[in-house]
Steps between C-alpha positions, in 0.01 A plus 500: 500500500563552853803340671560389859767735517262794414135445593343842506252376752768519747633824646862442565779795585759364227249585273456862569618754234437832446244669268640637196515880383466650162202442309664234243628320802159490659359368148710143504329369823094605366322196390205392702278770386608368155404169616169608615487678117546141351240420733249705392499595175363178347177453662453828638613744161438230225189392567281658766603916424412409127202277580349843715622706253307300212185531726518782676693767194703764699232576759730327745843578424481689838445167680863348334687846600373443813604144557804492390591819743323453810596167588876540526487657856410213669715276237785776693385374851562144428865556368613707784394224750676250290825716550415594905393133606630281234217275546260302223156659459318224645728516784365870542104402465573221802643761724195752464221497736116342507356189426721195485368195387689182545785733617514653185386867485213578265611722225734172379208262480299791316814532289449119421103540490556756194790342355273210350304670227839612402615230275232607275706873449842323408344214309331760291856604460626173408209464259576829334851377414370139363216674295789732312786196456134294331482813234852451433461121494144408424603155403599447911138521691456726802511294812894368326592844541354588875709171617774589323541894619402363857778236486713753436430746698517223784878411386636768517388655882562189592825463335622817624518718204316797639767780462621447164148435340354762665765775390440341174069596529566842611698545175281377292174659719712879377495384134152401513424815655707750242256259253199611668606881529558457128169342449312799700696754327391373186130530581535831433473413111221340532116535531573370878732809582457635838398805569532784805157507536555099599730506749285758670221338492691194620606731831109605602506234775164317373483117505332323170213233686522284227879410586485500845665132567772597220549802733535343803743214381732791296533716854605146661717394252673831350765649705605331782234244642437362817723156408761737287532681833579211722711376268699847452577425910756084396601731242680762671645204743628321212611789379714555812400794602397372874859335499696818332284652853652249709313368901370810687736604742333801588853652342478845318705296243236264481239806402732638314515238274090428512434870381743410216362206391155620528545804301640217214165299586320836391697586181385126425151535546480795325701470196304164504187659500585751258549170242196357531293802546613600155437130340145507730360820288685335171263216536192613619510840224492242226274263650245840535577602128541208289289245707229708654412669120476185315353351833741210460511377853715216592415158618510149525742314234523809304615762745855492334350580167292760602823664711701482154262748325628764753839467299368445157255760481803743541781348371374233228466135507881482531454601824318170644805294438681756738191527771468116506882485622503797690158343703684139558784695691256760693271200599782200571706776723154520709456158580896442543530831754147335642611185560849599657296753712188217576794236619649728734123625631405157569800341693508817704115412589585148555780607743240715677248159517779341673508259179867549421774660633607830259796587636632095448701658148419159315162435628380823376663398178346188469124673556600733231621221242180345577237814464697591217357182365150496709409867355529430101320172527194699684523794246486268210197319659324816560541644120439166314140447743420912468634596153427839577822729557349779532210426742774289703708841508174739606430235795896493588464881512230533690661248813781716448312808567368373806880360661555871473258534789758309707811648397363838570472326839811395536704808345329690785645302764810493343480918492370541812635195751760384359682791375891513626577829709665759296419392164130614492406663141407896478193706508447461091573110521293481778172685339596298106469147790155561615378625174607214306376231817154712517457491122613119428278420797212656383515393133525118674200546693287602199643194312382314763121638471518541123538115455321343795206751594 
């Protein structure tokens, strides 16, 4: 965990070191965008790409190419302001302009607004992991197991395990995916094999109307989403990226070592998005093959069941042994990388409120320890009144679709106001930026009328 001696919220000159060169150099400081993989992958890959692709087929494989690529412009914005200003994300949404109520400006108490419907996403999560531990252990009832992987969860962000348990997920998260590369592969053997003729018709640009929630949900919750975004920004602090940077001095040293540490933020991103591109398509090509032909969509208490067949249709029923395993780790690495992300979201936004003092080292440890604690008990509530994982996911999705809105609206301040003199991007970067902020935008404004008009 952090130290006193090396809080990366704090931009101090002894800390300043240059960025590395050589590509296998560069490689040993990535890991947020790994982070944000862990992050993802369970709620997002496992359960809402395969839940459209059981309802949809491959009519809208076009729709998970497109959110796992589009987003990571913006995700790009946020990381190089962490390196220029060195400053907490909430710290950023106080300084912009407009409305401030109670001192405090808008887009944070729309932030909060948003934020409550979701504890339904993650404890959809959490239920996901109890409902596959119960068909190991059927003697040991379900609501045992939600306390139980919430508990846990809770010790050890609170404990101050993050690093090594989280190197340990993304391990795991590869083996899981080589299993479901396998798994696809194999579908080839089968009267589920995919065909040219799918993939194209997955690539038409068409939307299926009876999966439209399912739809909206997967483009908020594969790739990066709005949360995964924010996030991505205390990740490449804690990283030490904004540190490595150093104060800005105005120095050509200084920008110097930004442009180098940025360019490592980018190979981050996008061998990051790369990974879970790659496991997105894995997911949601089974979910259209196996689930959408034997119209085997999941829900409620059996959405782990119906997830298995995507493994033993292909492989045999050897394979659910392996899926059930493989699902525990892709689903308990989403609510630990959640929580550690949701702890550090919320003190920031307390700071902001005036409630508690973030830089004070051990006060914003203490309001971690005790989120870390607050969180799981709310997630656990929320799946054992619910019991739906799946619905709880599609509404989490959706609220996540709409905070896009706002960090569209932020990442163009950041690109246009805030930007430090002499590190502005080129022509191509510049014309990928307003694509990707035009597009996200635009999808979030027809989630918007798709589910209230």
């Amino acid at each position: 965990m952090i130290t006193a001696n090396s809080d990366p919220y704090k931009l101090t000159y002894d800390a300043v070191k240059d960025p590395p060169s050589g590509f296998f150099r560069k490689i040993k400081f990535l890991g947020p965008g790994f982070i944000l993989t862990a992050s993802i992958v369970g709620s997002g890959e496992l359960i809402a790409t395969t839940t459209l692709g059981a309802k949809a087929g491959f009519v809208a494989l076009w729709i998970i190419l497109l959110s796992c690529v589009i987003k990571v412009a913006i995700q790009l914005e946020f990381g190089k302001n962490a390196i220029c200003h060195g400053k907490t994300v909430m710290k950023t949404f106080n300084d912009l302009p407009g409305l401030r109520i109670r001192g405090t400006n808008w887009t944070i108490w729309m932030w909060f607004l948003l934020w409550i419907v979701k504890p339904l996403q993650v404890g959809g999560v959490l239920g996901g992991v109890a409902l596959t531990l119960n068909m190991w252990f059927p003697q040991i009832n379900i609501p045992v197991f939600t306390v139980f992987t919430a508990g846990s969860v809770a010790i050890l962000v609170s404990g101050g395990y993050y690093k090594s348990i989280q190197q340990l997920s993304i391990i795991m998260m590869f083996l899981f995916t080589l299993f479901t590369l396998t798994s696809l592969y194999f579908l080839h053997f089968t009267p589920y094999a995919i065909h040219p003729g799918n993939i194209l018709e997955g690539l038409k640009f068409r939307f299926s109307p009876d999966a439209m929630a399912i739809t909206i949900a997967a483009f908020g919750l594969t790739g990066v989403g709005g949360d995964e975004i924010v996030a991505y920004h205390y990740w490449c602090l804690e990283k030490g990226y904004a540190r490595y940077t150093g104060p800005n001095d105005n120095s050509e040293e200084w920008r110097k070592r930004a442009r180098g540490w940025i360019k490592i933020m980018y190979l981050d991103a996008f061998i990051s998005m790369v990974i879970y591109t790659i496991v997105t398509i894995a997911f949601y090509l089974l979910g259209a093959s196996v689930l959408h032909n034997t119209q085997n969509i999941p829900e409620g208490y059996s959405m782990i069941e119906s997830l298995s067949t995507m493994y033993t249709q292909s492989l045999g029923p050897w394979a659910k042994s392996y899926f059930m395993a493989g699902a525990i780790v892709v689903l308990y690495s989403t609510l630990f990388a959640a929580l550690a992300a949701w702890t550090r979201i919320f003190s920031d936004i307390f700071g902001q409120l005036g409630w508690i003092r973030f830089n004070d080292l051990a006060q914003r440890k203490r309001t971690i320890t005790f989120l870390a604690w607050f969180f799981p008990a709310l997630w656990t509530i929320m799946f054992l009144l619910v019991k739906l994982p799946v619905l709880m996911v599609t509404i989490g999705g959706t609220a996540t679709s709409i905070m896009l809105l706002i960090v569209v609206y932020v990442s163009l301040n950041y690109k246009y106001k805030q930007t430090v003199s002499n590190l502005k991007a080129g022509k191509l970067y510049n014309i990928i930026f307003i694509i990707s902020a035009s597009a996200i935008a635009l999808f979030a404004l027809y989630s918007l009328y798709a589910v209230f008009l």
